[in-house]
C-alpha positions in Angstrom: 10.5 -33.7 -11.3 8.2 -30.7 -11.1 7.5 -27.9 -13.3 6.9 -25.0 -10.9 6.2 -21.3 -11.7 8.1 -18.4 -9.9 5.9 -15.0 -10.5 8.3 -11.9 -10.1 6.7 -9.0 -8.3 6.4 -7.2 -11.5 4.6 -10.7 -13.0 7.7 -12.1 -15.1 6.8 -15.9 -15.0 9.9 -18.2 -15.0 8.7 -21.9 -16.0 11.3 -24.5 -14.6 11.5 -28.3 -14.7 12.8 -28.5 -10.7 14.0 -32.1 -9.7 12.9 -34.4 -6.7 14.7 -33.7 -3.6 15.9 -30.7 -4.2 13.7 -27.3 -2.6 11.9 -24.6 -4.5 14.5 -22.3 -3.1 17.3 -24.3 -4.5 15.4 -24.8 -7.9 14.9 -20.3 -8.1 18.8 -20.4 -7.1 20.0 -22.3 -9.7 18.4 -21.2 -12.6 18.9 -17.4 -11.8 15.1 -16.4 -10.8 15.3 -12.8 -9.4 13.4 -11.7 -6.5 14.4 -15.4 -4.0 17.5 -14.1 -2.1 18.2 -17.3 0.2 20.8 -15.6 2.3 21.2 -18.5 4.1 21.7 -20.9 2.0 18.6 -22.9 3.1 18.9 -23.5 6.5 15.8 -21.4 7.8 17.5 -18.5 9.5 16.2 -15.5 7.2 13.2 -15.0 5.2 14.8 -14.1 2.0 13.6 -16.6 0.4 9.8 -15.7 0.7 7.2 -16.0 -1.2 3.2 -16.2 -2.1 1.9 -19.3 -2.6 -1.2 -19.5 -5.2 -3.8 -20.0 -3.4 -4.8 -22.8 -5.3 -1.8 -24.7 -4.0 -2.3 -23.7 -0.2 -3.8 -26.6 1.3 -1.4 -29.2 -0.8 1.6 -28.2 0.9 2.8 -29.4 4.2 1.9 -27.2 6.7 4.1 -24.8 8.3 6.7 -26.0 11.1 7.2 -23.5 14.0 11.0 -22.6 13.2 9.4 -22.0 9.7 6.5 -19.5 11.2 9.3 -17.5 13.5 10.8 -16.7 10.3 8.2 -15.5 8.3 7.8 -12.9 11.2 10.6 -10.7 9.4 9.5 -11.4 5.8 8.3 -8.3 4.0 4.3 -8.6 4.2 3.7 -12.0 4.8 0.0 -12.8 3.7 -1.4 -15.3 6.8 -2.1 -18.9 4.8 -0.1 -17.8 1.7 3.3 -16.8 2.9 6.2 -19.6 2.8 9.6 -20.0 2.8 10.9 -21.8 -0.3 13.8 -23.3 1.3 11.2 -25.5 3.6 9.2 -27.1 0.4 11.3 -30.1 -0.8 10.5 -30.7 -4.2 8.4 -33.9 -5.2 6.3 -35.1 -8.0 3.1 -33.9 -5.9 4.3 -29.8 -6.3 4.2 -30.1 -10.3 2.1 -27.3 -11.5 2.9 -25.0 -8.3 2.9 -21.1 -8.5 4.7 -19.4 -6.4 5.1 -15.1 -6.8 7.8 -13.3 -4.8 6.6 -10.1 -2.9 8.1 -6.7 -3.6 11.0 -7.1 -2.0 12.9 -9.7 0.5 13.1 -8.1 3.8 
C-alpha cells in the first residue's frame, strides 16, 4: 500500500492509503478526488486523467511509454518531465509518499 497525495488545482490535498496493483487513477476514482476525470476508464485513450508529478518524485517513476506520450499531447498544459497520466502508474510500495496535483482543468 501507498499513501499518495492528489493536489487539487486550487491546492486541496487529498491523503489516501492506495493499494498495490491498483493505479493512481483508480485510487483518485475511488475515493472521489476531483479534478482526475479518467474518461476512459484506464485504458490510455484520453488524457483526462492528467496530472503534475512533484518534481521530487520525477525520476522514481517509470518512464513514459510512447502510447503514454501521444496522449499527453491533448492534455491541458502538459509540463515536459512532470506531466503523466495516472492511469499508466500502477501502484506499489515504491510510490508511498507520492504527490501528484491536477492541472486546471482536464482537457
Amino acid at each position: 500500500m501507498a499513501k499518495i497525495t492528489y493536489i487539487e488545482f486550487g491546492g486541496t490535498e487529498h491523503v489516501i492509503d492506495v493499494a498495490n496493483g491498483l493505479t493512481v487513477m483508480e485510487g483518485a476514482r475511488d475515493n472521489g478526488v476531483p479534478g482526475i476525470e479518467a474518461d476512459c476508464g484506464g485504458a490510455c485513450a484520453c488524457s483526462t486523467c492528467h496530472v503534475y508529478v512533484h518534481p521530487d518524485w520525477v525520476a522514481k517513476l517509470p518512464e513514459v511509454d510512447p502510447m503514454e506520450e501521444d496522449m499527453l499531447d491533448f492534455a491541458f498544459e502538459p509540463k515536459p518531465g512532470q506531466s503523466r497520466l495516472t492511469c499508466q502508474l500502477k501502484v506499489t510500495d515504491d510510490l508511498d509518499g507520492l504527490v501528484v496535483q491536477m492541472p486546471e482543468k482536464q482537457i
